[in-house]
CHARMM-style PDB file with segment names, atoms N, HN, CA, C and O in Angstrom:
ATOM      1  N   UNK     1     -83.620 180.369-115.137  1.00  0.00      PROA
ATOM      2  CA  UNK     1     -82.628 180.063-116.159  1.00  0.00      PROA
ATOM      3  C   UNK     1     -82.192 178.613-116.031  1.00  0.00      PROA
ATOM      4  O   UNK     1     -82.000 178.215-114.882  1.00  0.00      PROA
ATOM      5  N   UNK     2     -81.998 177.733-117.070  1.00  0.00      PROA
ATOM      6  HN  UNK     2     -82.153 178.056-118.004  1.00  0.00      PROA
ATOM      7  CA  UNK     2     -81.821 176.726-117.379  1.00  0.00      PROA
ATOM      8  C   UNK     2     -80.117 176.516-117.425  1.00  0.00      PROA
ATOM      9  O   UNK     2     -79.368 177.246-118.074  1.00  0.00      PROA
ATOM     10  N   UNK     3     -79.621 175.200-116.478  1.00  0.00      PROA
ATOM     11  HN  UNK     3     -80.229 174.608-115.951  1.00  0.00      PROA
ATOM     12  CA  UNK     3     -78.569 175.344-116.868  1.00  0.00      PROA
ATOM     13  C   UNK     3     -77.679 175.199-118.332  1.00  0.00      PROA
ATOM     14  O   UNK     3     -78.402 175.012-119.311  1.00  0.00      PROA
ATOM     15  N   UNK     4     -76.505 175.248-118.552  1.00  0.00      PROA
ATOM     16  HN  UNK     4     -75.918 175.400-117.757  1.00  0.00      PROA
ATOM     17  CA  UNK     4     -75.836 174.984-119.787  1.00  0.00      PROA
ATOM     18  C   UNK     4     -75.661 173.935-120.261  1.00  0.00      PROA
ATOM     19  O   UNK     4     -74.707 173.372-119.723  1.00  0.00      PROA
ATOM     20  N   UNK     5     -76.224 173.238-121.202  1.00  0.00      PROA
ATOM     21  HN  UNK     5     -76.999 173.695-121.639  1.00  0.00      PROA
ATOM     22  CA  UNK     5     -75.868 171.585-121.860  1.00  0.00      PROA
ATOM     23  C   UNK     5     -74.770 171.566-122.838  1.00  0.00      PROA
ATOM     24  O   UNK     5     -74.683 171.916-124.015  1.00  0.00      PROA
ATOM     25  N   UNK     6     -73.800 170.948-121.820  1.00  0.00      PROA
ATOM     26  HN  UNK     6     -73.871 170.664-120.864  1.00  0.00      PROA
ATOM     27  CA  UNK     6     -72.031 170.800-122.109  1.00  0.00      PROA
ATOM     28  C   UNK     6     -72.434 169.257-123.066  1.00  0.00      PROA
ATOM     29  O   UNK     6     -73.130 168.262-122.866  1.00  0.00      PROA
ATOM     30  N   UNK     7     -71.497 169.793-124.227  1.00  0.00      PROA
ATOM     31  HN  UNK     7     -70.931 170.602-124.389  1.00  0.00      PROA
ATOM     32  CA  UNK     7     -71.693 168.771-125.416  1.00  0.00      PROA
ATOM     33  C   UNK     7     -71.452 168.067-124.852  1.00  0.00      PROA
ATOM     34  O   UNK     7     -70.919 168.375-123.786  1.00  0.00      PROA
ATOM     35  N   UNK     8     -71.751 166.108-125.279  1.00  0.00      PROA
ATOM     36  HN  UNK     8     -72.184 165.858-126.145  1.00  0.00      PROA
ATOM     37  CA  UNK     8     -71.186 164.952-125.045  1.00  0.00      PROA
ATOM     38  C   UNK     8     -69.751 164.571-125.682  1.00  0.00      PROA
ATOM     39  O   UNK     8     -69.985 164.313-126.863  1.00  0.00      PROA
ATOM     40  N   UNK     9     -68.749 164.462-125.497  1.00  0.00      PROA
ATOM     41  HN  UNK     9     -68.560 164.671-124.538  1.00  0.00      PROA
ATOM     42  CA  UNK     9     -68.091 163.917-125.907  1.00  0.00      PROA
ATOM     43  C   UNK     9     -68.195 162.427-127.341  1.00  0.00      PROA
ATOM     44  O   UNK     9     -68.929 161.443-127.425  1.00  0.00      PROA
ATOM     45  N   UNK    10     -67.490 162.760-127.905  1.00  0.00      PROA
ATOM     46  HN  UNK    10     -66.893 163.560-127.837  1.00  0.00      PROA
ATOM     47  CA  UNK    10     -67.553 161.379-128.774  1.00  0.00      PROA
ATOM     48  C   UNK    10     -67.216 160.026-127.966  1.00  0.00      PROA
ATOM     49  O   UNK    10     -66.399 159.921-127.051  1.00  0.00      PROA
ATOM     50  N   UNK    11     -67.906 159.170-128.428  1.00  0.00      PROA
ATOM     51  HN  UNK    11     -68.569 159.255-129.171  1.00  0.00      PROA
ATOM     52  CA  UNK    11     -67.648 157.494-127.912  1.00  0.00      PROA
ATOM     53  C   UNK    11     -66.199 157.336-128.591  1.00  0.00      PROA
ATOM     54  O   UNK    11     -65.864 157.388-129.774  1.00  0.00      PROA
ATOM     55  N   UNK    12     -65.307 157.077-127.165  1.00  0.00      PROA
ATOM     56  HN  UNK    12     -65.579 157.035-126.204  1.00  0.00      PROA
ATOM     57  CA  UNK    12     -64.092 156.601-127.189  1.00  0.00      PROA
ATOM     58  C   UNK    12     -63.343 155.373-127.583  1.00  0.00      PROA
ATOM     59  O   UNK    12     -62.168 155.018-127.486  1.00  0.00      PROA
ATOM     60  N   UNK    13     -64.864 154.646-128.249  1.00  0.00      PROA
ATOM     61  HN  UNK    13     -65.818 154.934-128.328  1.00  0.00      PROA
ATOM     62  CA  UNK    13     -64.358 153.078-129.140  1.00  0.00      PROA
ATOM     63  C   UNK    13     -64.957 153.882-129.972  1.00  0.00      PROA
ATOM     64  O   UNK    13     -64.470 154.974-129.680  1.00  0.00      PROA
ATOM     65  N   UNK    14     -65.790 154.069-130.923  1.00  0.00      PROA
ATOM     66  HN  UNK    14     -66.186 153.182-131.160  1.00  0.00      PROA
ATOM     67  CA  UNK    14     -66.091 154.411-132.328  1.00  0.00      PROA
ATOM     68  C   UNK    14     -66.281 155.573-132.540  1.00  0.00      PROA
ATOM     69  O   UNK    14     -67.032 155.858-133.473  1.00  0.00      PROA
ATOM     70  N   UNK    15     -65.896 156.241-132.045  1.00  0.00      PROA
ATOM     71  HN  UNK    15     -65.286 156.009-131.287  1.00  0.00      PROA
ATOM     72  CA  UNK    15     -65.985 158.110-132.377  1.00  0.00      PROA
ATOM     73  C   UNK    15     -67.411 158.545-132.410  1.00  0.00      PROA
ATOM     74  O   UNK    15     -67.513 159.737-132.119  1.00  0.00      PROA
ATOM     75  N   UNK    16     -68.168 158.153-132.584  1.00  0.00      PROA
ATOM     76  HN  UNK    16     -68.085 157.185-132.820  1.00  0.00      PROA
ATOM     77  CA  UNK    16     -69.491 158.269-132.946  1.00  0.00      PROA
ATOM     78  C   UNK    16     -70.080 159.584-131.566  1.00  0.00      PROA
ATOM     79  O   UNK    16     -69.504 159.706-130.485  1.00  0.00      PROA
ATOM     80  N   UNK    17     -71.226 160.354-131.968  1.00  0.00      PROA
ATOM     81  HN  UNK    17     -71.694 160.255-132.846  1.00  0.00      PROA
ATOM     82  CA  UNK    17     -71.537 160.716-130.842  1.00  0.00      PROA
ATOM     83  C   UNK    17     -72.307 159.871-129.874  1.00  0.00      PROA
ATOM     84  O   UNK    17     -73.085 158.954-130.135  1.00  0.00      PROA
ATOM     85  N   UNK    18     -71.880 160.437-128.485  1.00  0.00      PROA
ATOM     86  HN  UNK    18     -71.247 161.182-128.272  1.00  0.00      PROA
ATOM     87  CA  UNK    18     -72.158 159.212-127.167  1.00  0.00      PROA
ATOM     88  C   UNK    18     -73.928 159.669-127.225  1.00  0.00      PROA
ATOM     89  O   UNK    18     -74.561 160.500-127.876  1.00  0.00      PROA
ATOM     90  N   UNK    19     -74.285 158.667-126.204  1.00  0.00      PROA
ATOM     91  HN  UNK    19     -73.771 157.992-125.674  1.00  0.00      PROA
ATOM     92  CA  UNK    19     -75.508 158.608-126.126  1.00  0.00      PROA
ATOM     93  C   UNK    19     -75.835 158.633-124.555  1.00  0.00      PROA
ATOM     94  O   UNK    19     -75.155 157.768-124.003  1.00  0.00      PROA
ATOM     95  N   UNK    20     -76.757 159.426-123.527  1.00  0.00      PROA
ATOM     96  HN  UNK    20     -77.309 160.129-123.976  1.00  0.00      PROA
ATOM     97  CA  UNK    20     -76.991 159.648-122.890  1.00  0.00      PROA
ATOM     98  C   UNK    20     -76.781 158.424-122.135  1.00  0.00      PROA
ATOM     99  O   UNK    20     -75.966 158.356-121.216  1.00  0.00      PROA
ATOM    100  N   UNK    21     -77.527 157.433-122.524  1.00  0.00      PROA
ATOM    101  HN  UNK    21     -78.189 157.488-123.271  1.00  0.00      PROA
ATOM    102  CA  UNK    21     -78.251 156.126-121.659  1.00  0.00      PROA
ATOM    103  C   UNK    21     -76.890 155.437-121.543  1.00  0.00      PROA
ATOM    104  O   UNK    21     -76.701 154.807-120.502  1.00  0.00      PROA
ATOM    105  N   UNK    22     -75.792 155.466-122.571  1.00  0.00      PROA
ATOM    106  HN  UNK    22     -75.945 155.978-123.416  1.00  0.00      PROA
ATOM    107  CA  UNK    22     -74.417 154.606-123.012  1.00  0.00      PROA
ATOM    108  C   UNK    22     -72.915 155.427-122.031  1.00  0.00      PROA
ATOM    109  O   UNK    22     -71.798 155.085-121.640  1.00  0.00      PROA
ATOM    110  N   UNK    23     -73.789 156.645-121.998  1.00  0.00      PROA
ATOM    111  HN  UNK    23     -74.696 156.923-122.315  1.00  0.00      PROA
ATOM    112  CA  UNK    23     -72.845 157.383-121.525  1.00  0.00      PROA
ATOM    113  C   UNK    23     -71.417 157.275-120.710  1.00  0.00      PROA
ATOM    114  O   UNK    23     -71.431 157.188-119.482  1.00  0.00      PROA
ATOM    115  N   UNK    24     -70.234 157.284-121.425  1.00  0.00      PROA
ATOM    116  HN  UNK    24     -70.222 157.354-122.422  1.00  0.00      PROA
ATOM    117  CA  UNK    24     -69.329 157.938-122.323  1.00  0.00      PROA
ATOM    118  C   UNK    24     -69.167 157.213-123.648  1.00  0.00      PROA
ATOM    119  O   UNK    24     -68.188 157.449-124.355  1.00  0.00      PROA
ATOM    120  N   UNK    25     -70.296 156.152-124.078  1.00  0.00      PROA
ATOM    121  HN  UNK    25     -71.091 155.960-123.503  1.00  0.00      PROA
ATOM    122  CA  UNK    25     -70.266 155.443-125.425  1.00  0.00      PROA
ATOM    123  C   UNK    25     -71.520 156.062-125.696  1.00  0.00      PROA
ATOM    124  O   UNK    25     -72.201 156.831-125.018  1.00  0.00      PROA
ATOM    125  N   UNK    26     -71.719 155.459-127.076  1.00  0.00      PROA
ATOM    126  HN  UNK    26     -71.166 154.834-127.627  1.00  0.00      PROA
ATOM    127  CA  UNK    26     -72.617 155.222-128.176  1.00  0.00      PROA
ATOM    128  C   UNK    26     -73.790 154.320-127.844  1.00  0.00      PROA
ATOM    129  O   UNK    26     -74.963 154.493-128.176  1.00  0.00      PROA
ATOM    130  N   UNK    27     -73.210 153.202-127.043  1.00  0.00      PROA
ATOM    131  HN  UNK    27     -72.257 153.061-126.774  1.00  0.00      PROA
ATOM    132  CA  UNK    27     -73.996 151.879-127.241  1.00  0.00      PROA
ATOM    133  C   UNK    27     -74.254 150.993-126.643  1.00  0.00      PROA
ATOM    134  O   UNK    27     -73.179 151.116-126.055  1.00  0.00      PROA
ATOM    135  N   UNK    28     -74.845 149.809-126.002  1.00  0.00      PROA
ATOM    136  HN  UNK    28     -75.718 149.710-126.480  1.00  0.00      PROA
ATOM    137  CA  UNK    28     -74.006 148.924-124.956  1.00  0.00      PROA
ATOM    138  C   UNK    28     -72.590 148.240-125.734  1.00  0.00      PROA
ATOM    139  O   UNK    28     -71.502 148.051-125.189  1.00  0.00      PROA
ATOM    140  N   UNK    29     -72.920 147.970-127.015  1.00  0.00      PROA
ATOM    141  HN  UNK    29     -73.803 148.124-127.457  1.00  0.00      PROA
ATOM    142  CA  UNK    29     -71.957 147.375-127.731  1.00  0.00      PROA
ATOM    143  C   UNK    29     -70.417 148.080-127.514  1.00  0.00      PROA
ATOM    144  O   UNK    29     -69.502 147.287-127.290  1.00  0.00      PROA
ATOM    145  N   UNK    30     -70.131 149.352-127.564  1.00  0.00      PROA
ATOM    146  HN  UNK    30     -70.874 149.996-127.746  1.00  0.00      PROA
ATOM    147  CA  UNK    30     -69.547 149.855-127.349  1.00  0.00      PROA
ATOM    148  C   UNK    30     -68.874 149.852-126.053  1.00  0.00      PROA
ATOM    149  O   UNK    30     -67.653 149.847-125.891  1.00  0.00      PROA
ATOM    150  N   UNK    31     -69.857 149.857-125.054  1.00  0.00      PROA
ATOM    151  HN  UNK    31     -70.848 149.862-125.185  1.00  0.00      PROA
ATOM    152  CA  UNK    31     -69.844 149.997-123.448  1.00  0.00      PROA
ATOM    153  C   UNK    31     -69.096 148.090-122.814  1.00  0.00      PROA
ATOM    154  O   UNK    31     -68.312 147.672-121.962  1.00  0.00      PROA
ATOM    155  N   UNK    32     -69.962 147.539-123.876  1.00  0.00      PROA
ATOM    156  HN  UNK    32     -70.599 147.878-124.568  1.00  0.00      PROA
ATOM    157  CA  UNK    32     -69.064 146.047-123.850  1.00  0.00      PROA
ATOM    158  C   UNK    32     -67.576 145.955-124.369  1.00  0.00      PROA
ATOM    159  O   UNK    32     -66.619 145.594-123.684  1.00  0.00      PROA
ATOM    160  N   UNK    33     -67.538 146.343-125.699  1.00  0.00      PROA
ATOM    161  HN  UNK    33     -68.316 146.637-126.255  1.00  0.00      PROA
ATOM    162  CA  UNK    33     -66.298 146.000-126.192  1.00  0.00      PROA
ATOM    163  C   UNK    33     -65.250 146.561-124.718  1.00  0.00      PROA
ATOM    164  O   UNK    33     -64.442 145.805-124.178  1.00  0.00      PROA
ATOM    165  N   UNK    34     -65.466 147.837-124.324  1.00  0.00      PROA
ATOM    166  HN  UNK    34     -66.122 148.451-124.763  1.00  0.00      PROA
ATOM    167  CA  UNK    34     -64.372 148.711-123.349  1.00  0.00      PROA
ATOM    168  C   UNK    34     -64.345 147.655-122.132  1.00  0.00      PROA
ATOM    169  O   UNK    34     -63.282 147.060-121.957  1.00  0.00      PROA
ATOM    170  N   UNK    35     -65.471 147.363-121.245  1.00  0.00      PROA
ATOM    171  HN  UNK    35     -66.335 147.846-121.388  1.00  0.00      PROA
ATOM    172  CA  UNK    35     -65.369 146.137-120.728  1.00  0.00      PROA
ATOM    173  C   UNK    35     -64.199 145.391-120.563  1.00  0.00      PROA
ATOM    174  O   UNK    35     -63.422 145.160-119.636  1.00  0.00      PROA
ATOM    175  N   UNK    36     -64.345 144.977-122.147  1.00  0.00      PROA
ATOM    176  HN  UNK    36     -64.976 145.164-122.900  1.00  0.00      PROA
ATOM    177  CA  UNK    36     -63.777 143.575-122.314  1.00  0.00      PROA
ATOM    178  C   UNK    36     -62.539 143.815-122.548  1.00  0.00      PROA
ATOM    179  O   UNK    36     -61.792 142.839-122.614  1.00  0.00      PROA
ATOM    180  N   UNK    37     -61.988 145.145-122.734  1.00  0.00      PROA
ATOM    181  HN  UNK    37     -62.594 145.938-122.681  1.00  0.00      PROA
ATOM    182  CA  UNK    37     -60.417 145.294-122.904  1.00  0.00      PROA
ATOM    183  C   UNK    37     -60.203 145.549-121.235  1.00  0.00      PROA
ATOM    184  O   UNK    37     -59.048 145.309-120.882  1.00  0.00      PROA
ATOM    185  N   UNK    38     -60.939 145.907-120.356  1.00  0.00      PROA
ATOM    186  HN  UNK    38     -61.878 146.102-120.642  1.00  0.00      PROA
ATOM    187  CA  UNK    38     -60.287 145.822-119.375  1.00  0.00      PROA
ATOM    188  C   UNK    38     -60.198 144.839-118.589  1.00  0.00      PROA
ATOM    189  O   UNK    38     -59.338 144.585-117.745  1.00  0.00      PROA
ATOM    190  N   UNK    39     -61.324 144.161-118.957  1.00  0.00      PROA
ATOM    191  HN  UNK    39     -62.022 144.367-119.642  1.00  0.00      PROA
ATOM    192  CA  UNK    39     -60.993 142.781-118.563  1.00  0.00      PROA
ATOM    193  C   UNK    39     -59.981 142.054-118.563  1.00  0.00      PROA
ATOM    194  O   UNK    39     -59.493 141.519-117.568  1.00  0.00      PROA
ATOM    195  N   UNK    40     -59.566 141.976-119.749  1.00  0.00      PROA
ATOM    196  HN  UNK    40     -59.963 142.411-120.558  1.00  0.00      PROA
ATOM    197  CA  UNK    40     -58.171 141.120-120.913  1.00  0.00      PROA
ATOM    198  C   UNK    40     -57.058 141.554-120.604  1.00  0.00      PROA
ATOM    199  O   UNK    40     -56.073 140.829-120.749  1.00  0.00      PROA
ATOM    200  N   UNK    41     -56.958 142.677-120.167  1.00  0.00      PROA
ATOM    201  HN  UNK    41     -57.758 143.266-120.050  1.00  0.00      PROA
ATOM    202  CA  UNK    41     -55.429 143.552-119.934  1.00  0.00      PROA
ATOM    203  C   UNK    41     -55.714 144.391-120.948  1.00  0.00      PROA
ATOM    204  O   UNK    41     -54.664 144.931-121.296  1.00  0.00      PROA
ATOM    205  N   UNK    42     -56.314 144.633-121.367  1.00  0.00      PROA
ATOM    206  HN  UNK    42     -57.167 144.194-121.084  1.00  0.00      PROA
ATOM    207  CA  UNK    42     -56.004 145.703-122.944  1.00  0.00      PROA
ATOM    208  C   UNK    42     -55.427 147.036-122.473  1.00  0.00      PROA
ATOM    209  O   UNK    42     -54.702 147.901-122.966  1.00  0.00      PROA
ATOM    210  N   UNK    43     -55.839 146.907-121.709  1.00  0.00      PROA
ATOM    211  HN  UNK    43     -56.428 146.205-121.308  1.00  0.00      PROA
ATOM    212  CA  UNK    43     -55.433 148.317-120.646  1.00  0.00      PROA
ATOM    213  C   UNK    43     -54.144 148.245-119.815  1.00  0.00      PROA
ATOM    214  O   UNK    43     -54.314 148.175-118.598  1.00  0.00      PROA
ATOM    215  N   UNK    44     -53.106 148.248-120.192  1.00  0.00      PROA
ATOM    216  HN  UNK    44     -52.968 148.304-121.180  1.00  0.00      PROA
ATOM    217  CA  UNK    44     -52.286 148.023-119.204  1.00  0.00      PROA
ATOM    218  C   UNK    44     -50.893 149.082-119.592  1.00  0.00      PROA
ATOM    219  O   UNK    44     -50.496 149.278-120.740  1.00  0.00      PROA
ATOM    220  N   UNK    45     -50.309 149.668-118.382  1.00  0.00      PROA
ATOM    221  HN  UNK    45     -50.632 149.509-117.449  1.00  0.00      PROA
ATOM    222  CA  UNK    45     -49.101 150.655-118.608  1.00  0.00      PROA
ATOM    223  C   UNK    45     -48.368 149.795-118.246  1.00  0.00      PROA
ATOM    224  O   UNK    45     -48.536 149.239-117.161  1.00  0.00      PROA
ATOM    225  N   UNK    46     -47.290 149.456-119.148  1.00  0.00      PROA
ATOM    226  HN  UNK    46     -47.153 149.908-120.029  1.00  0.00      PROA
ATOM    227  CA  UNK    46     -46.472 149.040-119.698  1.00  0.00      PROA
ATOM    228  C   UNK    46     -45.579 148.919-118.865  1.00  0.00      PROA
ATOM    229  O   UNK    46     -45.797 149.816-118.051  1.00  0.00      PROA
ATOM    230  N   UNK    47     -44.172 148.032-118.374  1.00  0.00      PROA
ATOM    231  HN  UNK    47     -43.995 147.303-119.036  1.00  0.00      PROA
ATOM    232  CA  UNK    47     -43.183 148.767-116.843  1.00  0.00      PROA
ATOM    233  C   UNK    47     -42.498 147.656-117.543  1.00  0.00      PROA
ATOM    234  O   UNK    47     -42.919 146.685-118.173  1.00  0.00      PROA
ATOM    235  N   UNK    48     -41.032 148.194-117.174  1.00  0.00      PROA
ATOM    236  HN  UNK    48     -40.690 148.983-116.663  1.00  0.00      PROA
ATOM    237  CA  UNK    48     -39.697 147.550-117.299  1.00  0.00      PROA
ATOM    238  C   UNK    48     -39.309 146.378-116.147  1.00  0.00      PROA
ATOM    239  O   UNK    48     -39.335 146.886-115.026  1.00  0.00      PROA
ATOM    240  N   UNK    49     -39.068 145.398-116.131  1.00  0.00      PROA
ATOM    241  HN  UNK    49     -39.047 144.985-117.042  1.00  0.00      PROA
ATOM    242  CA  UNK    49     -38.616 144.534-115.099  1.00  0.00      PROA
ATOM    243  C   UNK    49     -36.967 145.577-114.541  1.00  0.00      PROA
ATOM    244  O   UNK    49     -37.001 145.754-113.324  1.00  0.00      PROA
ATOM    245  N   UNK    50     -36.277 145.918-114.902  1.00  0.00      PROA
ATOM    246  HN  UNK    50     -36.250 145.774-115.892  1.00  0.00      PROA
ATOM    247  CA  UNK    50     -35.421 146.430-114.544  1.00  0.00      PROA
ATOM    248  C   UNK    50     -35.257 147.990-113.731  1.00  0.00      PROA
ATOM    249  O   UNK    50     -34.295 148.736-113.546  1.00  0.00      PROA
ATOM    250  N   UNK    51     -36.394 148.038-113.443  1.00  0.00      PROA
ATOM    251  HN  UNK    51     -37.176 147.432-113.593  1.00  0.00      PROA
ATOM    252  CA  UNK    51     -36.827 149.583-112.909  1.00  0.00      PROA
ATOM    253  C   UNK    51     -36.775 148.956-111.743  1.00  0.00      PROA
ATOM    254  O   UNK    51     -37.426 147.952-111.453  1.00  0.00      PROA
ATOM    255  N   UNK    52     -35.687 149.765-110.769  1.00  0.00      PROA
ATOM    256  HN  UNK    52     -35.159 150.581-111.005  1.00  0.00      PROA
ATOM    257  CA  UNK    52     -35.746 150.024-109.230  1.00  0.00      PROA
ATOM    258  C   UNK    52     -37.153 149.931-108.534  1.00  0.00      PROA
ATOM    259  O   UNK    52     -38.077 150.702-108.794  1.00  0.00      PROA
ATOM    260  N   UNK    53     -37.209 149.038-107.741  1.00  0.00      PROA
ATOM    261  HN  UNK    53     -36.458 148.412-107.530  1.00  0.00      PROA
ATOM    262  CA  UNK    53     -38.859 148.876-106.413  1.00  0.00      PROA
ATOM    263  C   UNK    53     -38.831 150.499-105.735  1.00  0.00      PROA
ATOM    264  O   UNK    53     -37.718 150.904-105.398  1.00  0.00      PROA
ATOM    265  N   UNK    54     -39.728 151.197-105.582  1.00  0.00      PROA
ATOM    266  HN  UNK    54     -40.632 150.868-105.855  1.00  0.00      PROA
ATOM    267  CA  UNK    54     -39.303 152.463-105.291  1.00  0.00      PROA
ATOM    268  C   UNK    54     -38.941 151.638-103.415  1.00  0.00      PROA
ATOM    269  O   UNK    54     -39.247 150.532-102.971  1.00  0.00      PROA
ATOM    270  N   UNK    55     -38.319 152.612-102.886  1.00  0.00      PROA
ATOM    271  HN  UNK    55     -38.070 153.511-103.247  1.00  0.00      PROA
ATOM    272  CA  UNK    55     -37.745 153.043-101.131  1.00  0.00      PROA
ATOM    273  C   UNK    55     -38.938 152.627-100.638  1.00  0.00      PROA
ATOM    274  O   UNK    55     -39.991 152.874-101.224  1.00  0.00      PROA
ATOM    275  N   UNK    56     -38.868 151.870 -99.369  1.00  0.00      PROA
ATOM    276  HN  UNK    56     -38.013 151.669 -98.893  1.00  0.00      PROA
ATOM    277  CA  UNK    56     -40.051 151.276 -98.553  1.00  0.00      PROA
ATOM    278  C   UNK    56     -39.618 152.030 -97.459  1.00  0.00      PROA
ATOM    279  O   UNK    56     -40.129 151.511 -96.467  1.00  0.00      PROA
ATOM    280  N   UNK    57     -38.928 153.004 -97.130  1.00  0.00      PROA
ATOM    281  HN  UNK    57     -38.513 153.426 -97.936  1.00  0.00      PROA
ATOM    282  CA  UNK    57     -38.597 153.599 -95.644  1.00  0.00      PROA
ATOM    283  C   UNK    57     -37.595 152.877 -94.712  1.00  0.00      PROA
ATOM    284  O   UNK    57     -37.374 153.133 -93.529  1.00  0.00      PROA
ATOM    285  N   UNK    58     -37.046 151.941 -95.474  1.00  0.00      PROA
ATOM    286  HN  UNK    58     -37.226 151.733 -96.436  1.00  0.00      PROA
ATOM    287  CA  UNK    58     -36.048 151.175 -94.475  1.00  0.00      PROA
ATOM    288  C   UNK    58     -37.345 149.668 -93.781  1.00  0.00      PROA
ATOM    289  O   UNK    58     -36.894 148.736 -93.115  1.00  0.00      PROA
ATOM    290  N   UNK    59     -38.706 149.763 -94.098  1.00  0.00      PROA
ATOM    291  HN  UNK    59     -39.073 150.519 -94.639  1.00  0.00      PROA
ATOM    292  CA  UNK    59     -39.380 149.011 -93.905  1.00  0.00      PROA
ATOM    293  C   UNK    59     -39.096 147.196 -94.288  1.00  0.00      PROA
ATOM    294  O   UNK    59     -39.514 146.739 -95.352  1.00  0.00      PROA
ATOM    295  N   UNK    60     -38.634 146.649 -93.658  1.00  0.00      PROA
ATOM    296  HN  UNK    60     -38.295 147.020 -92.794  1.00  0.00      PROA
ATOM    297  CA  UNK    60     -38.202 145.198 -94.681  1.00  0.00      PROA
ATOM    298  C   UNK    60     -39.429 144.406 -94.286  1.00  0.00      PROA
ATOM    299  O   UNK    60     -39.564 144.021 -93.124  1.00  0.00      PROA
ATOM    300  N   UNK    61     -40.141 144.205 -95.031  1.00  0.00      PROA
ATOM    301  HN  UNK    61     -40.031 144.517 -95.974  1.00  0.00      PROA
ATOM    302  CA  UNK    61     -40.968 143.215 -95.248  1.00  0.00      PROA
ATOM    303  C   UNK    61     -41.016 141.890 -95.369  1.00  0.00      PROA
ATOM    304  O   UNK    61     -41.834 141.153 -94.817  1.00  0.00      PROA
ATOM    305  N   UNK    62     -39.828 141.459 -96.353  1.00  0.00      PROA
ATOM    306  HN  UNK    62     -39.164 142.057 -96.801  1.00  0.00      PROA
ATOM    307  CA  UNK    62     -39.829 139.916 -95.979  1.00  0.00      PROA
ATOM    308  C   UNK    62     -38.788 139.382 -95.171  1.00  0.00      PROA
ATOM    309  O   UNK    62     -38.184 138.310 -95.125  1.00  0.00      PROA
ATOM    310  N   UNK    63     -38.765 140.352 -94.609  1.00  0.00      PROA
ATOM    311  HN  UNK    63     -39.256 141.222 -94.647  1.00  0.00      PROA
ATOM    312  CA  UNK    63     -37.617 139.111 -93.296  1.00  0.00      PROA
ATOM    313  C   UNK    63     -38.417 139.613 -91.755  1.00  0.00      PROA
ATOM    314  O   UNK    63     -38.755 140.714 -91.322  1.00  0.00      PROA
ATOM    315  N   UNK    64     -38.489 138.551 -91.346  1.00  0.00      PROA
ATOM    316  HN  UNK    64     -38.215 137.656 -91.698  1.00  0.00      PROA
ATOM    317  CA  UNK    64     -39.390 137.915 -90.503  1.00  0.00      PROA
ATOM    318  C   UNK    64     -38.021 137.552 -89.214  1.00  0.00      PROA
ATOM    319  O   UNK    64     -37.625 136.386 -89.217  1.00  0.00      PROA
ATOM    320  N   UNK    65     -37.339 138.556 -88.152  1.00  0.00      PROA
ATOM    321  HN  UNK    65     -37.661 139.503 -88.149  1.00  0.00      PROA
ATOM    322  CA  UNK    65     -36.664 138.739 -87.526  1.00  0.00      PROA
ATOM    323  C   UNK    65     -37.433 137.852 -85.770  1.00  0.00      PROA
ATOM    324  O   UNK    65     -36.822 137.709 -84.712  1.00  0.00      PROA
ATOM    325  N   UNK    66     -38.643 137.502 -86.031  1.00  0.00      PROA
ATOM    326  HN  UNK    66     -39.140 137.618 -86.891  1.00  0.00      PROA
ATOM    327  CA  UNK    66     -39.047 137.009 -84.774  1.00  0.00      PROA
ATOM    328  C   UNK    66     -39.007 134.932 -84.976  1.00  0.00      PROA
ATOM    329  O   UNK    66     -38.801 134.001 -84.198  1.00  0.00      PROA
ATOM    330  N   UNK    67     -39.316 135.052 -86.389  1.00  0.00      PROA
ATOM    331  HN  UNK    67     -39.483 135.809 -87.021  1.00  0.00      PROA
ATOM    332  CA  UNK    67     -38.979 133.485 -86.823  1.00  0.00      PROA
ATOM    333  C   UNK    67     -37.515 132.852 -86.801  1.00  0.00      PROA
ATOM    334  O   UNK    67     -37.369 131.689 -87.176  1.00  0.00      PROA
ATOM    335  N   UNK    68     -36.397 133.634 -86.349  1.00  0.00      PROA
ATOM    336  HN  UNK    68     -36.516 134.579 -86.044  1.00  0.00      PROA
ATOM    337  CA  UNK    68     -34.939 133.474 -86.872  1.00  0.00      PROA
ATOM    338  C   UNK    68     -34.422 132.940 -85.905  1.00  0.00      PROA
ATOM    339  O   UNK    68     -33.507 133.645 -85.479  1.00  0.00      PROA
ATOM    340  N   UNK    69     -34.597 131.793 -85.198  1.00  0.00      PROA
ATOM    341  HN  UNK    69     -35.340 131.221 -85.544  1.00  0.00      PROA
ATOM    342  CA  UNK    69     -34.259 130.682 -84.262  1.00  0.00      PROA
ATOM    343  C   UNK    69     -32.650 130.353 -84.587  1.00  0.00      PROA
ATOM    344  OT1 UNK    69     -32.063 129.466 -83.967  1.00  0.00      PROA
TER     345      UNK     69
END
């Protein structure tokens, strides 16, 4: 028995169906454009400057207690 061939997903830049060789695109074109947004930042989650540094454990990092002459 042969296993089960789970559809491809559509290419996630042009909807199109993906292509084995491109695989999770269509295309190289496709496989480039995604690339190139991650390259650029295109990709990026978003963060508030005003959001709390999470808790370092009481760890202080920039003070340097052996330099303090």
């Amino acid at each position: 028995m042969s296993e089960p061939v789970t559809p491809l997903r559509p290419c996630p830049i042009c909807s199109k169906p993906a292509v084995e060789a491109f695989k999770p695109f269509c295309s190289k074109r496709c496989a480039d454009v995604d690339l190139h947004r991650w390259l650029t930042g295109g990709y990026v989650i978003p963060a508030r400057d005003d959001e709390p540094l999470p808790d370092t454990d009481g760890a202080n990092y920039g003070d340097d207690e052996d330099n303090n002459i």
